[in-house]
LUMFIMAR-556580 format. One record per residue (C-alpha): residue in three letters; x, y, z. Coordinates in nm, 4 decimals, always signed. Layout:
N
["ALA" [X Y Z]]
...
This chain:
355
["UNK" [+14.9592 -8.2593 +4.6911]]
["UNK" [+14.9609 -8.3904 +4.3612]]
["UNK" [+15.0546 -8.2570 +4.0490]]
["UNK" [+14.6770 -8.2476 +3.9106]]
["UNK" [+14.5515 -8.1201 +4.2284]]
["UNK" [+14.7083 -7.7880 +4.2051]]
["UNK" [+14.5238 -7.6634 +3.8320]]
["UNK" [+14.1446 -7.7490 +3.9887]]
["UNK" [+14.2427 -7.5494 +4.2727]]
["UNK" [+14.3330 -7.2272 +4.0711]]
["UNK" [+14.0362 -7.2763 +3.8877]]
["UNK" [+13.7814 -7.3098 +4.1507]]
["UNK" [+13.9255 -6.9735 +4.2621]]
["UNK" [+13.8875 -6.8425 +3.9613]]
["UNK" [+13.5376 -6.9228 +3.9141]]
["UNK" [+13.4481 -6.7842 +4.2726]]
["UNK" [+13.6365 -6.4472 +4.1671]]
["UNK" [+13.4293 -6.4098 +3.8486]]
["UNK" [+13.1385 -6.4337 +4.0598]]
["UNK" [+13.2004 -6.2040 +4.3031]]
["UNK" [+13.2884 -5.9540 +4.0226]]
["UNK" [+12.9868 -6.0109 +3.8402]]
["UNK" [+12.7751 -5.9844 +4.1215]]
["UNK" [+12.9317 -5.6397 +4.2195]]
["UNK" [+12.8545 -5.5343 +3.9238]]
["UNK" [+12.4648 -5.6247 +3.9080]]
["UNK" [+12.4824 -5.4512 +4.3067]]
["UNK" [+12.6584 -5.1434 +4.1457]]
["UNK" [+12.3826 -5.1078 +3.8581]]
["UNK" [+12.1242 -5.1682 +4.0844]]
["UNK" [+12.1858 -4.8802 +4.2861]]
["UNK" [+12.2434 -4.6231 +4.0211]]
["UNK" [+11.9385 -4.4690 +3.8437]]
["UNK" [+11.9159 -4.4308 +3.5039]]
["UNK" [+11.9981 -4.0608 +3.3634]]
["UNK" [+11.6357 -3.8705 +3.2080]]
["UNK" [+11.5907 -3.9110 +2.8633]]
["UNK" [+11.6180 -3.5921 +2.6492]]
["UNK" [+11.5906 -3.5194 +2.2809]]
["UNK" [+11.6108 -3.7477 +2.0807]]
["UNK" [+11.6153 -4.0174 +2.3629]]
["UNK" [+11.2223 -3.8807 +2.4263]]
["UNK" [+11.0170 -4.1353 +2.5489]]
["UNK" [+10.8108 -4.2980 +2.2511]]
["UNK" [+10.4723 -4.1331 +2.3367]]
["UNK" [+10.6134 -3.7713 +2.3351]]
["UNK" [+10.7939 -3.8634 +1.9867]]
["UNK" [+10.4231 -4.0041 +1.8846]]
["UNK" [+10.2767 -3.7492 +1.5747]]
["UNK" [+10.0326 -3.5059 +1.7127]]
["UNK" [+9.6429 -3.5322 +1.5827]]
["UNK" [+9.6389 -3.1728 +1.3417]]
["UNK" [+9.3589 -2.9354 +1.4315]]
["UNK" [+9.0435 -2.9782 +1.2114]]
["UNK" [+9.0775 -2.7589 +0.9499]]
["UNK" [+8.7931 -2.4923 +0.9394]]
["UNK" [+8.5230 -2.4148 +0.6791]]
["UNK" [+8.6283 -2.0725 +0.4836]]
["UNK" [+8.4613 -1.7911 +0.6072]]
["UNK" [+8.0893 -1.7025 +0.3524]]
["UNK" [+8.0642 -1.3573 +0.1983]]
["UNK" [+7.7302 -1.1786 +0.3702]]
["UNK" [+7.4645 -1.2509 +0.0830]]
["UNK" [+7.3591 -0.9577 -0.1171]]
["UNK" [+7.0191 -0.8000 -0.1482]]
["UNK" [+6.9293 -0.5334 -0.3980]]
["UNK" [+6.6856 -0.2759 -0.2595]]
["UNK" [+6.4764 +0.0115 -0.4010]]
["UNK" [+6.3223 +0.2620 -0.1821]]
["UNK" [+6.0936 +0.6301 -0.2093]]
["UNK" [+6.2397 +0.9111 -0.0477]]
["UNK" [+5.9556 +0.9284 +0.2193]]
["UNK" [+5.9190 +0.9186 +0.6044]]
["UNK" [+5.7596 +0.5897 +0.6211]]
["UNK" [+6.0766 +0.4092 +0.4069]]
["UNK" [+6.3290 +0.5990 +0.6215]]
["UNK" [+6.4230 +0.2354 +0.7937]]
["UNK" [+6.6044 +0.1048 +0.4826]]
["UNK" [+6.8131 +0.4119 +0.5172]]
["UNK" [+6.8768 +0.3734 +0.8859]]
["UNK" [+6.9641 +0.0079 +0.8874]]
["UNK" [+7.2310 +0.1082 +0.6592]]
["UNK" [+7.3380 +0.3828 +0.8040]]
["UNK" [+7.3431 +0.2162 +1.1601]]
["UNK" [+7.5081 -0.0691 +1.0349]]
["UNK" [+7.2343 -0.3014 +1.1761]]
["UNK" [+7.2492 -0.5263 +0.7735]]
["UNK" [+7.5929 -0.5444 +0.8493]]
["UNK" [+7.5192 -0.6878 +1.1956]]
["UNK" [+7.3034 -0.9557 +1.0982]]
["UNK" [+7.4952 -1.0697 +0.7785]]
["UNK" [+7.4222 -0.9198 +0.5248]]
["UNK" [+7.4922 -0.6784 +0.2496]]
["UNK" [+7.2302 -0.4191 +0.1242]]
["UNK" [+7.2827 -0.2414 -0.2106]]
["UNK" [+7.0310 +0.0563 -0.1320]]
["UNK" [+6.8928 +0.2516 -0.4416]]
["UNK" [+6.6741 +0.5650 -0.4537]]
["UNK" [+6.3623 +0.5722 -0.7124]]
["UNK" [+6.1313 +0.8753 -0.7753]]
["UNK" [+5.7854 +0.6618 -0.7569]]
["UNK" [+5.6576 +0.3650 -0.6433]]
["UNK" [+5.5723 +0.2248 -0.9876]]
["UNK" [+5.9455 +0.2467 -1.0576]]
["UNK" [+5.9981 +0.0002 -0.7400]]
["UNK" [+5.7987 -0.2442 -0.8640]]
["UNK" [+5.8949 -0.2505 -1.2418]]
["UNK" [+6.2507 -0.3167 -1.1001]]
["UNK" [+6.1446 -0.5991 -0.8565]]
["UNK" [+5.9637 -0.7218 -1.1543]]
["UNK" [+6.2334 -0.7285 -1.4102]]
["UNK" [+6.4752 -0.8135 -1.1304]]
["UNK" [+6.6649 -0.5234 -1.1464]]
["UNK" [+6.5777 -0.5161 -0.7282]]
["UNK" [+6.5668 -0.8114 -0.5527]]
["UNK" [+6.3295 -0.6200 -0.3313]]
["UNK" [+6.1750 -0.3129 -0.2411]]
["UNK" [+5.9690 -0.0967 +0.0097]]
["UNK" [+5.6231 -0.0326 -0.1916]]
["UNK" [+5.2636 +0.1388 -0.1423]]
["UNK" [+4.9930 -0.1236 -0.0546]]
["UNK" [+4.7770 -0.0480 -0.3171]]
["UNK" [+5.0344 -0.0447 -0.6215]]
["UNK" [+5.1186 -0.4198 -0.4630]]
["UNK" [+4.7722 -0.4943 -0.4898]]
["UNK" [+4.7537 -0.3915 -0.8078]]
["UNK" [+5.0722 -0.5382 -0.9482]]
["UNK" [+4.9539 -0.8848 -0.7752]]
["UNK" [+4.6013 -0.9101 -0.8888]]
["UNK" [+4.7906 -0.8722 -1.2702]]
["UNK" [+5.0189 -1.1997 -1.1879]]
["UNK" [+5.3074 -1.0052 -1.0826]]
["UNK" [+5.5055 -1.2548 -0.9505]]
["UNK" [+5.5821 -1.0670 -0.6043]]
["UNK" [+5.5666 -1.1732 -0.2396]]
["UNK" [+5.4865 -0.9404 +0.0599]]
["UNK" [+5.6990 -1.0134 +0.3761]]
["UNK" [+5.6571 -0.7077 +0.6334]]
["UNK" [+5.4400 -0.4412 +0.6804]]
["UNK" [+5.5853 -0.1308 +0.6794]]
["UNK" [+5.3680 +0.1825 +0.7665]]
["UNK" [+5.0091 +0.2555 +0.9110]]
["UNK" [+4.7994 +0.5921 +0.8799]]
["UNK" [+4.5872 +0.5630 +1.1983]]
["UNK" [+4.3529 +0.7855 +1.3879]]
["UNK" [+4.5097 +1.1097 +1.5299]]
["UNK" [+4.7937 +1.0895 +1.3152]]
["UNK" [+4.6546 +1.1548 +0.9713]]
["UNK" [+4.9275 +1.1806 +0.6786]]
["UNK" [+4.6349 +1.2239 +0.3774]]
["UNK" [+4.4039 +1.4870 +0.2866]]
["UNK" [+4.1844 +1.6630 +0.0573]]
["UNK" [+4.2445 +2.0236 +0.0612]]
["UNK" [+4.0826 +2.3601 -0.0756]]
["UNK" [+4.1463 +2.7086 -0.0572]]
["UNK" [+4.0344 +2.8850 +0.2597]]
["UNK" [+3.7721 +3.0890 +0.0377]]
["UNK" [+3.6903 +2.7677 -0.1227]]
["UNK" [+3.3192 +2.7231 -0.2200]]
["UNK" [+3.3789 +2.3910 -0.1446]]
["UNK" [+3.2666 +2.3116 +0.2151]]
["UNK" [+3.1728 +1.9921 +0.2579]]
["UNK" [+3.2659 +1.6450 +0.0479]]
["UNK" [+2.9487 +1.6234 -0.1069]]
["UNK" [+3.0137 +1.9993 -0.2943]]
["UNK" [+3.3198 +1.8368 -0.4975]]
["UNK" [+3.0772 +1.7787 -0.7355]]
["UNK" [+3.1234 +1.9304 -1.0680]]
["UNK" [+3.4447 +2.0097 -0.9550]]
["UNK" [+3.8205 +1.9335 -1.0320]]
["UNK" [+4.0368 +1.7252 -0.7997]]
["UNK" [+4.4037 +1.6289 -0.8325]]
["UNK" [+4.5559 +1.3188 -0.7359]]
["UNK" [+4.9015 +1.2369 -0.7961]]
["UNK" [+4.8483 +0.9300 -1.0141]]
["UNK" [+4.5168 +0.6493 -1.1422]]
["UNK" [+4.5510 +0.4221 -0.8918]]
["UNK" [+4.7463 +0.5782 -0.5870]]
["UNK" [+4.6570 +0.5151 -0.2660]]
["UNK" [+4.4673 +0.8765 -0.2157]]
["UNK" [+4.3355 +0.8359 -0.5601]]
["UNK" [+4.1407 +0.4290 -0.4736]]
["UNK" [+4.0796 +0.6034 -0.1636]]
["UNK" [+3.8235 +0.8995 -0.3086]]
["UNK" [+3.6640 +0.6605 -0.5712]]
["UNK" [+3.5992 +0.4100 -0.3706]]
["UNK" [+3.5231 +0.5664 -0.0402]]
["UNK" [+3.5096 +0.9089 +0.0004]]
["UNK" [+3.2495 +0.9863 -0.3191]]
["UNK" [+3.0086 +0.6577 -0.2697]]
["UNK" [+2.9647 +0.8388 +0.0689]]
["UNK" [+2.8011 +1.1291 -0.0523]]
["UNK" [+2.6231 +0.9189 -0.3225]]
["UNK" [+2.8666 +1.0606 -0.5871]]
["UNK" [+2.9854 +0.8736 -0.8857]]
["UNK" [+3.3217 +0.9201 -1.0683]]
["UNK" [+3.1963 +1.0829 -1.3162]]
["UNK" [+3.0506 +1.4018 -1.1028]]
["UNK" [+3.4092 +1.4690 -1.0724]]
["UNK" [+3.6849 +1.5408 -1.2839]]
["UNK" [+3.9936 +1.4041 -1.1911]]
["UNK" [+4.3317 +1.5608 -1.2833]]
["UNK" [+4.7090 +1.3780 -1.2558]]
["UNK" [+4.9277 +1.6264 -1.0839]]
["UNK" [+5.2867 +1.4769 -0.8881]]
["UNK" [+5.2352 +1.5876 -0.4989]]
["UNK" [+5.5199 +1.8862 -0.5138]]
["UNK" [+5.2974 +2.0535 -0.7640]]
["UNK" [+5.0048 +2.0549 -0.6085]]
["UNK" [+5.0069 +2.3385 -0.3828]]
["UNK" [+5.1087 +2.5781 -0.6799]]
["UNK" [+4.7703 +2.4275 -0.9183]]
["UNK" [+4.6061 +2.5203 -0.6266]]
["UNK" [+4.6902 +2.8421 -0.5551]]
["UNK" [+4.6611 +2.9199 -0.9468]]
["UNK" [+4.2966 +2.7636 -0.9334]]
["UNK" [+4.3387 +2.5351 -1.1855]]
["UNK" [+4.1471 +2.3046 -0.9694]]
["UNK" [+3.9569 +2.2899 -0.6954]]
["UNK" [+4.0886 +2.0875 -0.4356]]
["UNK" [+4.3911 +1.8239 -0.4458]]
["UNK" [+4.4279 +1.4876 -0.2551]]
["UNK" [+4.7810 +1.5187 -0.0840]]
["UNK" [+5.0238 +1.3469 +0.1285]]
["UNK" [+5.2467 +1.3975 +0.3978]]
["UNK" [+5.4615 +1.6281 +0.3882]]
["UNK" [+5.2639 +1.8327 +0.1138]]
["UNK" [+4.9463 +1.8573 +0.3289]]
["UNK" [+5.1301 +2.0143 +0.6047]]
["UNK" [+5.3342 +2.1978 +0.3751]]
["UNK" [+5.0260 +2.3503 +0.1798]]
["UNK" [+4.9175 +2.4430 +0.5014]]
["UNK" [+5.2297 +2.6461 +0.5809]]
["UNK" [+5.2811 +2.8456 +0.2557]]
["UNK" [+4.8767 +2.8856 +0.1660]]
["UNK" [+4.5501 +2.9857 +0.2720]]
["UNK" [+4.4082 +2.6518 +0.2666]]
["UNK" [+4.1664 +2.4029 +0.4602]]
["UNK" [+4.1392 +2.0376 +0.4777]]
["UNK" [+3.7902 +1.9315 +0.3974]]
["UNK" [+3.9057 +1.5975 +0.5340]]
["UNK" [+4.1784 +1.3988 +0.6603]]
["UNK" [+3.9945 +1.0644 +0.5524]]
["UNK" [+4.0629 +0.8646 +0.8640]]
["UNK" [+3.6954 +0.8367 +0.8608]]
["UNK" [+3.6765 +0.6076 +0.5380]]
["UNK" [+3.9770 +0.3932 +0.6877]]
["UNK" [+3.9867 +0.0161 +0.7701]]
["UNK" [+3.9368 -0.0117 +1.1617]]
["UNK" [+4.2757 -0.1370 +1.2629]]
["UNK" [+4.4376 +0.1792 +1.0449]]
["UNK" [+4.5211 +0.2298 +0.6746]]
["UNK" [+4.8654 -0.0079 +0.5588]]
["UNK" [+5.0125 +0.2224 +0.3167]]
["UNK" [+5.3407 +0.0139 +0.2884]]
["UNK" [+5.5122 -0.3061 +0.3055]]
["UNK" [+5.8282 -0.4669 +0.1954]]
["UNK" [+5.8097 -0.6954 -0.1250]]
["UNK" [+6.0302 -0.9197 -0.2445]]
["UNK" [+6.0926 -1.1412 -0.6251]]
["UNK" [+5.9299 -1.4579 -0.5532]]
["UNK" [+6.2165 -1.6362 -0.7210]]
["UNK" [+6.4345 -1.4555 -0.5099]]
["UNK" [+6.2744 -1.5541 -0.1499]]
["UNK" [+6.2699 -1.9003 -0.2903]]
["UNK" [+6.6331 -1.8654 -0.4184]]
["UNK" [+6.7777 -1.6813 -0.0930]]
["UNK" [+6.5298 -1.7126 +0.1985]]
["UNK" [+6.8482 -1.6804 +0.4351]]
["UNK" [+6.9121 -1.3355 +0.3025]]
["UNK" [+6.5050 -1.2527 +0.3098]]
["UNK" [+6.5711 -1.3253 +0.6751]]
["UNK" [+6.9180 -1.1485 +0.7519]]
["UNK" [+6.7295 -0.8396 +0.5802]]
["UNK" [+6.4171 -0.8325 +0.7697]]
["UNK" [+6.6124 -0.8545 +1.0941]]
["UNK" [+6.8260 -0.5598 +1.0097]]
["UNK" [+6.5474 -0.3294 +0.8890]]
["UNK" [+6.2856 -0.4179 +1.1643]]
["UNK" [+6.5812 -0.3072 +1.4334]]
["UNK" [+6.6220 +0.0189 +1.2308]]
["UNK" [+6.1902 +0.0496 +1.2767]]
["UNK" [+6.2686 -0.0217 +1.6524]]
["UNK" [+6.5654 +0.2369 +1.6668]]
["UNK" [+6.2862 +0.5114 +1.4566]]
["UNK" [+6.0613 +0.4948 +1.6942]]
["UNK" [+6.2856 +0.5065 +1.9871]]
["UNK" [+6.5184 +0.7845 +1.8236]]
["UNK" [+6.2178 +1.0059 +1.6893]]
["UNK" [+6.4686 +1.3235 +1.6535]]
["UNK" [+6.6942 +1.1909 +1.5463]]
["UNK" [+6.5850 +0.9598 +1.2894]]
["UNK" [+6.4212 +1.2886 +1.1695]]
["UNK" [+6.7113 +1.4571 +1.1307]]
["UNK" [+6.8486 +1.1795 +0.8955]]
["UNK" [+6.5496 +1.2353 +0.6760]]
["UNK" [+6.5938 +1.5763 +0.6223]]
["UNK" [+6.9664 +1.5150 +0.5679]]
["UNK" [+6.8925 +1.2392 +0.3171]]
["UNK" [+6.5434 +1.3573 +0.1729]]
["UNK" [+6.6390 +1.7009 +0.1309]]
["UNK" [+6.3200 +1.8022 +0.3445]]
["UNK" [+6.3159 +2.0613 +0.5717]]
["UNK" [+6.3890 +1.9302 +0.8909]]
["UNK" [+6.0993 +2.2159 +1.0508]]
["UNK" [+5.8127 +2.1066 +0.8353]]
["UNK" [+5.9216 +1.7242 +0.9056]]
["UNK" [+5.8920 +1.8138 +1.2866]]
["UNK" [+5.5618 +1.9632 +1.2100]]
["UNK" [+5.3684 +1.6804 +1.0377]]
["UNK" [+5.1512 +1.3829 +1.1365]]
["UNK" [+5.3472 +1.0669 +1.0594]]
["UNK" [+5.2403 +0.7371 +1.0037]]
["UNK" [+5.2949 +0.4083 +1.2437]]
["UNK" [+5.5629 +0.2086 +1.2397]]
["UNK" [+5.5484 -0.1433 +1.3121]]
["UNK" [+5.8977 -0.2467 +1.4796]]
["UNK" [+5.7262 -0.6160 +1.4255]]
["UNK" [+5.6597 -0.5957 +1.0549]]
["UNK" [+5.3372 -0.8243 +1.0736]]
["UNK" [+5.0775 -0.8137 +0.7841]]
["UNK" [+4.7495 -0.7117 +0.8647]]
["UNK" [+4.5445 -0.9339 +0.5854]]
["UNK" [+4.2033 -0.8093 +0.7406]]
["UNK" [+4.2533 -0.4299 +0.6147]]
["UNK" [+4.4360 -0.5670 +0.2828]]
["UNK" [+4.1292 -0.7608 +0.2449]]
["UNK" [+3.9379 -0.4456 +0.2466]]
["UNK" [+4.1730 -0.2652 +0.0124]]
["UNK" [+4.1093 -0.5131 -0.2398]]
["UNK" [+3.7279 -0.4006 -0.2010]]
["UNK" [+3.8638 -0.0487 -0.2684]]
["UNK" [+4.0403 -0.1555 -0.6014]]
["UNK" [+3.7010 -0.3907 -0.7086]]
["UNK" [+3.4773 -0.0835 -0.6406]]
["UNK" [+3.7141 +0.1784 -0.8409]]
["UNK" [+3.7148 -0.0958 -1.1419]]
["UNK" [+4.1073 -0.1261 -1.0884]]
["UNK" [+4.0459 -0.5047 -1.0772]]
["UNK" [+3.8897 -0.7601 -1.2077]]
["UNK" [+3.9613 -1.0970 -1.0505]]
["UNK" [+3.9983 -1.2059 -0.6976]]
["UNK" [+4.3547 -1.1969 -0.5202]]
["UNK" [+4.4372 -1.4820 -0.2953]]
["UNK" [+4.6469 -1.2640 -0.0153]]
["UNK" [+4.7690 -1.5921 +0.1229]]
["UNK" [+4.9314 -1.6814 -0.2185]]
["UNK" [+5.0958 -1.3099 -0.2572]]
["UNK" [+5.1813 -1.2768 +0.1343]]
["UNK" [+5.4279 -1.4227 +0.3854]]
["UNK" [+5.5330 -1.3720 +0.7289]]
["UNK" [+5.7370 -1.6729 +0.7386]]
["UNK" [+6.0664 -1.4322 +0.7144]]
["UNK" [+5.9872 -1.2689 +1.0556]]
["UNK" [+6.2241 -1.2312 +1.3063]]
């Protein structure tokens, strides 16, 4: 062997061992797994940034609605929609407040004291066909046909025994141009072929009636619930008539629910929340008859008895407008020379805000 021979040798074997270790290695790898990765060795889709929730809108406060009310039967469901928390339930918040006549709940409405209000029919009328800027939404109350709530009443001993003897004589209604007051001008007296002037007509509020009466300083009154029935109770009287007769067919509207027409136009959301909440009180009235009774007297300070006893008038759970007997109203007013120009009820009127 020569001397060169002997280093190519040792390095051919050298070669062959570093490939045999190298490819024990690559076997050795190959048959190990790799360990999980944890923490911070995550893999890069769990370290990806999660999308943030979308942020939500910050809750409204309920819209407000100012509303003026009579402490009477038939405007007991503004009082029972609060008290039942039905507003509440349909968004809203109701700022109730109590007047003493229904000239008072439309000088507020007017002057925007109230954004709204539960008024007579024929005040509304009136207040319309004078450019009050007001807008009628719901009916409220009905006198119909075997539930009277009106009536002219004399003394039992009463010369007075028929309509047509009121002539010459001395009648009281509670205020010029009341419902009961439109009502005998326009109706009851052309009936019997009397004018205005064969009868003298006296302003006297309805809780002092009864005692005028009594004390004969006139002749017969024109009352409403609950001072017909309560006449009734504490005097010798009679009602000459309960005046259903004179009535539009469909029953007499003696209430709806006005509102500012700047603020229906303004808020019609809140028009809406409102009517919902105060139609379900209607609804729970006329399902609940004691018991919405009850709140009256508690409220009202009436007697709960002579509440019990008396006629009361419909109420309409759907709060629709019956234009035909409005129409005929507005007769009532023409004939009684309480107006002088035409009222477009379309214009003044709108069921739009109905549930």
């Amino acid at each position: 062997m020569s001397l060169q021979a002997v280093p190519q040798a040792r390095t051919g074997r050298n070669l062959a061992t570093c490939l045999l270790l190298a490819l024990s290695l690559v076997a050795a790898g190959c048959g190990q797994q790799a360990p999980a990765a944890t923490g911070s060795q995550a893999t890069p889709a769990a370290n990806q940034p999660q999308a943030a929730p979308p942020a939500s809108k910050p809750e409204q406060p309920a819209p407000v609605v100012r509303y003026s009310y009579l402490p009477t039967t038939n405007q007991l469901p503004a009082v029972v929609a609060q008290e039942k928390g039905f507003y509440e339930k349909h968004g809203v918040k109701v700022e109730l407040t109590r007047v003493a006549g229904g000239a008072k709940v439309l000088e507020g409405i007017i002057a925007k004291s109230f954004d709204g209000g539960s008024t007579g029919s024929v005040p509304f009328l009136l207040a319309v066909s004078r450019g009050a800027s007001l807008v009628g939404v719901a009916g409220n109350a009905t006198i119909i046909k075997g539930s009277p709530t009106q009536g002219i009443v004399v003394k039992k001993d009463s010369p007075v025994q028929k309509l047509a003897d009121l002539k010459g004589k001395i009648l009281a209604v509670n205020t010029r141009g009341s419902l009961e007051d439109v009502l005998v001008r326009a109706r009851v007296l052309t009936s019997q072929g009397l004018a205005e002037k064969d009868v003298t007509f006296v302003e006297i509020p309805f809780p002092q009636m009864a005692a005028m009466l009594k004390a004969d300083k006139v002749d017969a009154i024109a009352a409403y619930e609950p001072y017909v029935t309560s006449a009734k109770k504490n005097l010798e009287v009679r009602v000459l008539s309960d005046m259903t007769e004179f009535h539009p067919a469909s029953g007499l509207p003696v209430g709806l629910v006005a509102f500012h027409k700047d603020f229906v136009a303004a808020q019609p959301d809140a028009v809406k929340r409102f009517l919902k909440g105060y139609l379900e009180a209607v609804q729970w009235i006329n399902d609940h008859p004691d018991e919405a009774l009850t709140i009256a007297s508690e409220q009202f300070k009436l007697d709960l008895a002579l509440l019990k006893a008396m006629p009361r008038e419909q109420l309409n759970p759907k709060g629709t407008l019956d234009l035909a007997a409005y129409k005929e109203l507005l007769t009532w007013l023409e004939t009684a020379k309480l107006v002088d120009k035409p009222v477009d009820l379309k214009a003044v009127t709108s069921t739009s805000f109905l549930p």
